[in-house]
N, C-alpha and C positions, 0 to 999 in steps of 0.2 A: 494464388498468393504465395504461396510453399515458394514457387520457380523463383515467384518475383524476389522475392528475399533474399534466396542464394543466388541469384544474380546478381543482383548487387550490391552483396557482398564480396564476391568473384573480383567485379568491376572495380572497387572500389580499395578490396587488395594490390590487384594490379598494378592500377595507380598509386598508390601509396609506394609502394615498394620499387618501383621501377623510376620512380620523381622523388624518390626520399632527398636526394643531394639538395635539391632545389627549392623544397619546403624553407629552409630556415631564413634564405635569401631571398624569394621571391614572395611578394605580401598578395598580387593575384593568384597564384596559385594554389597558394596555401589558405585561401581565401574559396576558392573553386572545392577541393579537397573536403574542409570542411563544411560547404553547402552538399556534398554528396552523401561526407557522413551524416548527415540531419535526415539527408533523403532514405537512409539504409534505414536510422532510428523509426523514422515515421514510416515504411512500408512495415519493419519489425512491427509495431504497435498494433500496425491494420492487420497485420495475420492472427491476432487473437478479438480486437475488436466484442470483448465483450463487459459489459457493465456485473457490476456486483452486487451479491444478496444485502452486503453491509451498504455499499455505495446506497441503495434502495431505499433504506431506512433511513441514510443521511439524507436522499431530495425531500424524501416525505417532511422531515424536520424543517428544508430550508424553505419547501412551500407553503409552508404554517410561518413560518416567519415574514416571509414575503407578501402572505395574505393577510397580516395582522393578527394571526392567531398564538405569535409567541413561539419559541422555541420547543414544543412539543410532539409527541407522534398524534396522540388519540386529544382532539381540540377539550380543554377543562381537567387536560391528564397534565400536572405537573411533574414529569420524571425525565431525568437525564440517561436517554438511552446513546448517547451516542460520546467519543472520545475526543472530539474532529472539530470541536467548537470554531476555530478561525478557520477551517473549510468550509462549516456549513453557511458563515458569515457570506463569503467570498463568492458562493455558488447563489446565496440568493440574492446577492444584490441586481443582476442583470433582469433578474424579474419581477423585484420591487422598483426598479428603476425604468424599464421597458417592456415589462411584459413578456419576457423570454426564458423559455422554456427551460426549465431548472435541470432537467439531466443531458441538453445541449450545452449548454453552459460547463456542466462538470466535466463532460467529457472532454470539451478544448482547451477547458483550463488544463485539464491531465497532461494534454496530448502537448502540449505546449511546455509544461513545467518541466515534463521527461526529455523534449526538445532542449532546454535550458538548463540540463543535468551534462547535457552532453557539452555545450558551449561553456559550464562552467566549470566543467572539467577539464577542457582544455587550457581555461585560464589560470586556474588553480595551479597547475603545475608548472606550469609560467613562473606564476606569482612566488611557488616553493623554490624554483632552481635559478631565479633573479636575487635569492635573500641571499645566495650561497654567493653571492660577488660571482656569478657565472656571466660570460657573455651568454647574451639574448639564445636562445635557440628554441623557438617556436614546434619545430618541428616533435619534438618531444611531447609536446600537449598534442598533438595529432593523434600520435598513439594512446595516449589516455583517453582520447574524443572516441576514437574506433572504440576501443575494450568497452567504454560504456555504453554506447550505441547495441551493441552488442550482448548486451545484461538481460535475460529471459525476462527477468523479474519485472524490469523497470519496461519492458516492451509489454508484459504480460495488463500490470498495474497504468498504466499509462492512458489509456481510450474506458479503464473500468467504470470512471466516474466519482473512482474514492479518491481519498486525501495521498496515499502514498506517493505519487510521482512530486507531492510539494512537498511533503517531508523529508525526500531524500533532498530535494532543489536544496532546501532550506540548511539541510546538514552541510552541504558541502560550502554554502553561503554566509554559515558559520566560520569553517575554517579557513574560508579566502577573509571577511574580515580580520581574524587573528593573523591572517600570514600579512595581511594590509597596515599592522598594527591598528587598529579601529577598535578597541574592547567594548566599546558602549554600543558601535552598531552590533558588537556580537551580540553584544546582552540584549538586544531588541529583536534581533532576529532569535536565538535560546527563546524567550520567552514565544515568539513566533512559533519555534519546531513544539514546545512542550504543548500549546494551546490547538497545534494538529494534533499530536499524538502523545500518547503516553511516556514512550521510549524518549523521546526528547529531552524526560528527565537524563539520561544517559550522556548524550551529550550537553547537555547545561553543566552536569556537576565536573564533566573531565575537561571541559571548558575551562571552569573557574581554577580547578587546578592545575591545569597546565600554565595559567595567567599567576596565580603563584608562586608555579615553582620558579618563574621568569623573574617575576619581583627578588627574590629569595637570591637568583644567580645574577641578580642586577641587571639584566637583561629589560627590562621595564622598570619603571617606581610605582610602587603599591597605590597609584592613584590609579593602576589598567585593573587589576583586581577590581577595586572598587567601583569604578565607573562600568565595569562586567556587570556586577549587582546589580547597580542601581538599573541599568540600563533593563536588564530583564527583571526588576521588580514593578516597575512604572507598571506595566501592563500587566504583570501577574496577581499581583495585591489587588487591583477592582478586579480580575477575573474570579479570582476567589471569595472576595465579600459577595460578588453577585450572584455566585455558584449557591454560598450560602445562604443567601436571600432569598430566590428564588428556589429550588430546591429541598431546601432544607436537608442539604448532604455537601459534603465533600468529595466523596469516592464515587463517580456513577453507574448506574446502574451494569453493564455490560462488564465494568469492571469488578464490582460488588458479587455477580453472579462467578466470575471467574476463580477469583481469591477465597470464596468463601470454603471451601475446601480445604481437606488437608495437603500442604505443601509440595510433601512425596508423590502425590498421585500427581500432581500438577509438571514438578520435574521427569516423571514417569513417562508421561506424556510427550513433554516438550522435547528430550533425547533421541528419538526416532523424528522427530521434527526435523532437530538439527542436523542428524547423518545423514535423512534423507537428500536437506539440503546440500551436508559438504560432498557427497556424492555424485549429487549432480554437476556441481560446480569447482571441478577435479584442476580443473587449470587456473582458474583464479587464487585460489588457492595455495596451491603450486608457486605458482608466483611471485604472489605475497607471501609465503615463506622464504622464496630466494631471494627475494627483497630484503626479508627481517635479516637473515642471515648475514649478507651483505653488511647489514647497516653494524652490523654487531662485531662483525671482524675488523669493519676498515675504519681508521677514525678519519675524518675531517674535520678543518676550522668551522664549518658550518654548524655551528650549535646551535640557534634557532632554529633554520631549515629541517635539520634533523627531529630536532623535538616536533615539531609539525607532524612529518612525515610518521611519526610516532603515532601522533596524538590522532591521525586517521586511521593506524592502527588497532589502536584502544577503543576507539566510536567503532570499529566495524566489531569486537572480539565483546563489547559492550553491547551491542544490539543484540550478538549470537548467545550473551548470557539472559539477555531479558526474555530473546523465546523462549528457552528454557524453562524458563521461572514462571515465564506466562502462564506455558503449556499447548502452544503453539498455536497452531489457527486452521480451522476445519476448512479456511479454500486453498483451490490448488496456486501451485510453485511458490509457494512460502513467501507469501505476503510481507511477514513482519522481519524477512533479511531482505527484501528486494533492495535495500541502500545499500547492502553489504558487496557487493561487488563493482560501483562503482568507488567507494570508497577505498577496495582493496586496488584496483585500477591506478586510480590517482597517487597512491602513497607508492606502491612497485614504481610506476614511471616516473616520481620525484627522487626515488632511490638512487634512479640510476643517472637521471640529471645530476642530482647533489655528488653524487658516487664519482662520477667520472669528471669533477670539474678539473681536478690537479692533472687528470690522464691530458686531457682536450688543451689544459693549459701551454703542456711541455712544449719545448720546442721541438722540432723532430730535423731529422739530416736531410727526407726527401720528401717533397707532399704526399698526404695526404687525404686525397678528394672524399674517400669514401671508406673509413678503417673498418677492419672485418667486426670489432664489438659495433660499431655504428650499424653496421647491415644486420647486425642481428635484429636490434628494436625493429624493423617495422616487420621486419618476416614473424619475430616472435610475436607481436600486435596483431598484425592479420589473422596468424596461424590461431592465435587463441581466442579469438573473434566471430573464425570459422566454427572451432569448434561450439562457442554456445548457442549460434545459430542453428545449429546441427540438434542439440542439446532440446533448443526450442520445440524443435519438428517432433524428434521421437522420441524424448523423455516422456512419460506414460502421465506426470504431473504437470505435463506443460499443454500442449494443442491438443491431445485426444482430451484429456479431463477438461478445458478451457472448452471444448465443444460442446461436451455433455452439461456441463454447469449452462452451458447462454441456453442448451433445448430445453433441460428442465425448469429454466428461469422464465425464459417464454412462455411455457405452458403456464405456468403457476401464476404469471402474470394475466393469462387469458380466464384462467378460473376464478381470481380477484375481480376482473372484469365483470365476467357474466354473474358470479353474488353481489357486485353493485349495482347490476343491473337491476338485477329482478328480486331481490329482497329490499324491505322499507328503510330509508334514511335511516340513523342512529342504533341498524341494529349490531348485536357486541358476532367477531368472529374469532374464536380462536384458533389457532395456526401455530407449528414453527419455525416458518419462514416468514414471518409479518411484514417484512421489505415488497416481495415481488406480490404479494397478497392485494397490499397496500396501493402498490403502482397506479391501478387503474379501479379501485373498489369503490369510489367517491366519497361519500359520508358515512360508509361503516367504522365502527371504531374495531381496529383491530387488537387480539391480547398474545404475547408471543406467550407462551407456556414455558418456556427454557428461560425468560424473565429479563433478558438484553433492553427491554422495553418494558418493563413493570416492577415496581418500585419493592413490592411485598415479594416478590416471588425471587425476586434475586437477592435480597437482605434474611429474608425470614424462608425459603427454602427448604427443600432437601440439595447439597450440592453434590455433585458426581461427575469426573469427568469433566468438568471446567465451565460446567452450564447447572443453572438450579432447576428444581420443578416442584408447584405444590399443586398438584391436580385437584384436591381437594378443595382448594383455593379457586382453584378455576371453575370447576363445574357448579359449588354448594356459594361460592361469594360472587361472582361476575357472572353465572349464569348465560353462557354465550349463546345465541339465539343458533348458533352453527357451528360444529368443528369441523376443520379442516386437518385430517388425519396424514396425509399424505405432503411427503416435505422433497418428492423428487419430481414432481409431475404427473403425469400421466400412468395409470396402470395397463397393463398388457395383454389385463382379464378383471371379468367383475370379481373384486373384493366383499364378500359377503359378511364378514365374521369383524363384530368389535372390536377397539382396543379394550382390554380390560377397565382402563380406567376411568370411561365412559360410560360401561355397563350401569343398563338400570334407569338413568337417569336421561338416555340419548336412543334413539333409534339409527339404524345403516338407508343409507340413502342412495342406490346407483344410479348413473348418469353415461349414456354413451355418448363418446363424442360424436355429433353426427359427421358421417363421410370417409370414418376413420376407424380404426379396428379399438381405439384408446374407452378406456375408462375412466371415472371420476369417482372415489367415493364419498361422502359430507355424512356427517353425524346430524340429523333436526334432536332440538330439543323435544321430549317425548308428546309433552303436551302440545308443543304449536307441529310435531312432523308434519300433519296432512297438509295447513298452510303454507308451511316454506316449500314443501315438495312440489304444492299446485304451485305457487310464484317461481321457482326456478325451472319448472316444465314450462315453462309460459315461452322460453329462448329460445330460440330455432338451430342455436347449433351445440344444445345440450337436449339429448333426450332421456327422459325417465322409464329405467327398466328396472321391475320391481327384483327384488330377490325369488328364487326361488325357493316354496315354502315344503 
């Protein structure tokens, strides 16, 4: 899959660069072009093809919904563990509707919405370098289409089954209504990205201000502000009376456990986040600095357009301050910037649309077909394109970790499996992966102990490190019939020795995997150990080997 990607990438530079003249005038071809880039996007996607810890915990949610059991993880648990409220809606309706399979469904949504980042990326930039009184020139959204296509992040997120590939859709759907003059659909689609994700706040509030500061330069009448509002309160006001009705909280759980911490440690965290990521993402970057620079030396009549172009700069430098403040996110290629490069994408390539309208305009003495700044965009497009593909392969955060995360999530999913199997309906497991636990354990109720999913443990706490834990909590109040020690998978030798915080009250359980060199270890509650030991010996492809004494 490696080949296939730089292949058609290679292929797809080619053409680009070698048919640039032809793009703006001809609507097949440039038509042809962008079905190719769609084809780069989606072979991109399929070289990581794997679902996520978080995604896991979102099916679990949408198939309690679907099944009538309410938006819950563990059925009679009232707790908002999840952030994704309008994705988990949107994932379960295909199998409250038909019967279909909730993390099929999340996956095509993904695969699809990161498809339709790329399409409206190309529009967008249309839509920017049309406000500027430019003639038409298509060809320029091409290059935004590649650089996005392109985006590790949004290839990475895309097939995982989580919200991300709609939250960025949703961001950039944002500022095509705004560049569309539309304030009310903005305000429905804000209200949209905030009920995916948290950071949504981010772009809602730079939203409403950028619609001000329009009203203010008369640019709009303060009825686009307003109709902003309104438009993303409709839906946000029941989101919230129901949050609180349901619930009995406002802040949920995953987030509650995040925040409860002191500040510094959180930013402490989040700053190696961030370098990590501007690291990787050296020419996006890049870009979007020659971009700002540009914008700031050269003025043009285009005062809307420009403000635009801004305001995707502010949404991407607004996302980079929320991980921060997060404290980042424990899966690989930086989940919570994957918007940030298509965003910086689309604002560079309206730079230079806006930028060069007066140059394009001039008359000139002698044609020309093909000017040397014009040949730079698609060489610079491909060339930077190339490199995140590149980026994708051997970034040590991108395909080698993406691999290891789908092995250890498989395994952990096979372990969920076989304790649903052979342990009784309704008994409690704790875990701190309760997503792939979950996946396939049937009727156990599962407890995360890091509290993303438990209401006491991420409010009331110990917080450390941007997760809480009250083990105390866990073992003396929930009482889990089993724990689940191990949060990577498979061990690569019997693990004999407690966590401490188990001690006393649990016994060590090993388990070889049959056929395979791998082990398993489980905590049995002291009193039932010999029963869960004979019920999970009962599997054929876990076998019971005692410790040595």
């Amino acid at each position: 899959m490696v080949y296939a990607v730089v292949v058609a990438w290679l292929v797809l530079a080619a053409i680009v660069v070698l048919t640039w003249g032809r793009l703006d005038t001809d609507r097949g071809w440039r038509a042809f072009v962008l079905t190719l880039t769609l084809g780069l996007s989606l072979l991109h996607q399929l070289l990581f093809a794997t679902v996520t810890e978080d995604a896991l915990v979102s099916f679990r949610y949408a198939q309690n919904i679907a099944d009538g059991n309410g938006p819950v993880f563990n059925p009679g648990e009232r707790v908002e563990g999840y952030t994704n409220f309008l994705w988990l809606v949107l994932i379960a309706l295909p199998r409250a509707a038909f019967g279909a399979d909730v993390q099929t469904a999340a996956v095509v949504f993904g695969v699809v919405a990161a498809l339709g980042c790329v399409l409206l990326s190309y529009l967008l930039v249309n839509r920017i370098v049309a406000g500027a009184d430019a003639e038409p020139r298509p060809a320029i959204g091409v290059a935004a289409a590649v650089l996005t296509a392109s985006a590790g992040g949004l290839a990475v997120y895309g097939p995982s089954g989580s919200e991300t590939p709609l939250f960025a859709l949703l961001l950039l759907a944002v500022c095509y209504s705004l560049a569309a003059r539309r304030p009310v659909v903005a305000g429905v689609l804000v209200s949209f990205a905030v009920m995916t994700s948290p950071e949504g706040l981010v772009v809602a509030v730079l939203g409403g201000l950028w619609l001000a500061g329009a009203a203010l330069k008369k640019k709009h009448s303060w009825w686009a502000p307003a109709g902003y509002v309104l438009g993303a309160l409709v839906f946000l006001i029941p989101r919230l009376a129901w949050r609180a009705t349901f619930y009995q909280h406002f802040l949920p759980a995953p987030l509650a456990a995040k925040f409860g911490g002191p500040l510094g440690s959180q930013v402490a965290a989040g700053w190696p986040y961030l370098s990590g990521f501007a690291l990787a993402h050296q020419g996006f970057l890049l870009l979007g600095l020659v971009a700002a620079v540009a914008l700031l030396l050269r003025r043009t009549e285009a005062v809307e357009a420009r403000a635009l172009i801004w305001l995707l700069f502010a949404t991407a430098a607004g996302l980079a301050a929320a991980a921060v403040l997060i404290g980042g996110d424990p899966g690989p290629s930086w989940r919570l910037l994957a918007p940030v490069p298509p965003l910086i994408a689309v604002a560079a390539v309206s730079a230079y649309g806006v930028l060069t309208v007066d140059i394009e305009a001039k008359p000139s003495p002698r044609p020309r077909a093909w000017p040397a700044a014009t040949r730079l965009v698609p060489v610079t497009a491909c060339g930077l394109a190339g490199i995140a593909v590149l980026v994708s392969v051997f970034s040590p955060e991108m395909l080698d970790r993406v691999r290891d995360w789908r092995a250890h999530g498989t395994e952990l999913t096979e372990i969920g499996g076989w304790l649903g199997r052979y342990l009784p309906p309704g008994s409690v497991v704790s875990a701190a992966v309760p997503g792939a636990l979950a996946a396939r354990s049937g009727q156990l109720l599962i407890i995360d102990v890091l509290g993303r999913t438990d209401d006491h443990i991420a409010r009331e706490g110990q917080h450390d490190g941007g997760v809480a834990t009250d083990y105390d909590y866990v073992v003396n109040g929930r009482r889990p019939t089993v724990a689940v020690p191990a949060d990577g998978g498979y061990a690569d030798r019997q693990h004999c020795a407690i966590d401490p915080v188990y001690a006393g009250k649990y016994e060590v359980a090993t388990f070889r995997r049959v056929g395979t060199p791998y082990w398993v270890s489980v905590y049995p509650r002291a009193e039932q150990a010999k029963s869960v030991v004979t019920d999970l010996d009962k599997g054929p492809d876990f076998r019971y080997v005692p410790c040595p004494s």
